[in-house]
N, C-alpha and C positions, 0 to 999 in steps of 0.2 A: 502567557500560555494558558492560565486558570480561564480565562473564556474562551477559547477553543476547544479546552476540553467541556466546558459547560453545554453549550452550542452543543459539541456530540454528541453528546447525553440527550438533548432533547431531539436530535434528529436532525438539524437544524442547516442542511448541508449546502444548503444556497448563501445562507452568510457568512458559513463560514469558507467560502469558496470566494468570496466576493471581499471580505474584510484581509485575506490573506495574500491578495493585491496588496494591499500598503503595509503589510509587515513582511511581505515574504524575505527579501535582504536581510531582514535582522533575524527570520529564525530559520534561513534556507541550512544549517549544517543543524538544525533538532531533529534525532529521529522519530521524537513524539511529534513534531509539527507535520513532518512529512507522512507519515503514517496516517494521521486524522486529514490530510489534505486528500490523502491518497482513497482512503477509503469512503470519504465525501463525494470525490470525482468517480470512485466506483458505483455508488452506491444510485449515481444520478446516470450511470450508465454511460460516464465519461470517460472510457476504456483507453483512449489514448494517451490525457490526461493523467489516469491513475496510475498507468504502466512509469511516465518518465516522474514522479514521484517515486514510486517503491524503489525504482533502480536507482534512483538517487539515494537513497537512504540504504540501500544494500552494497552502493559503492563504500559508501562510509562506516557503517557498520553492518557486515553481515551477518551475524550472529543477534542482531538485534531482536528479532520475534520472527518464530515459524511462520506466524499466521498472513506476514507479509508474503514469504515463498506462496502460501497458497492463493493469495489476494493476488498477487501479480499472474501466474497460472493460470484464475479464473477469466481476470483482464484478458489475456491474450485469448483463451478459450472465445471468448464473447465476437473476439475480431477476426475467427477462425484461424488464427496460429498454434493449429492443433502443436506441431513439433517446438516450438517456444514452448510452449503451455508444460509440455513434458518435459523441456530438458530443465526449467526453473523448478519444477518439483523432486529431480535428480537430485539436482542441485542442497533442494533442501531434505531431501532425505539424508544426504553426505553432512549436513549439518547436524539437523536433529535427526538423529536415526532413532529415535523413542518415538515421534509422533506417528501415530495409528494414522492418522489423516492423510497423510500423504501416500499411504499404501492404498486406501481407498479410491482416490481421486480420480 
């Protein structure tokens, strides 16, 4: 996982999109793997990609990190699922009801 997270760091979302091919079986139930996979596939504008990452990691844990409710949110925003977009942000307000972010959105 220490190069995946590395690879993040540097922006690096095309290797770590492509190397994640041959590990994904062994780290498909990490929420840190799925999270940086997910936001790699957003960030390259992989919206359909990204969205079945975060749901996969919010099956599993969803209390894991706000910031997935809003990554997945933005995901469906992009693919015009305006009502997705909002009922995942519901969703995470009923989680964290402290984060400001989600009132905004």
């Amino acid at each position: 996982m220490g190069k995946f997270k590395s690879l993040y760091k540097e922006k690096n979302y095309h290797t770590i999109i492509k190397q994640s091919e041959d590990k994904y079986k062994k780290y498909i139930k990490n929420p840190l793997f799925l999270y940086v996979l997910g936001n790699s596939h957003l960030f390259l504008n992989h919206f359909e990609l990204a969205i079945k990452c975060y749901k996969k990691l919010l099956k599993h844990q969803p209390n894991y990190n706000e910031k997935v409710y809003l990554f997945l949110s933005i995901s469906f925003q992009n693919l015009n699922q305006n009502k997705k977009a909002t009922d995942v942000l519901k969703k995470g307000i009923k989680i964290f009801p402290q984060n400001i972010d989600f009132w905004v959105s």
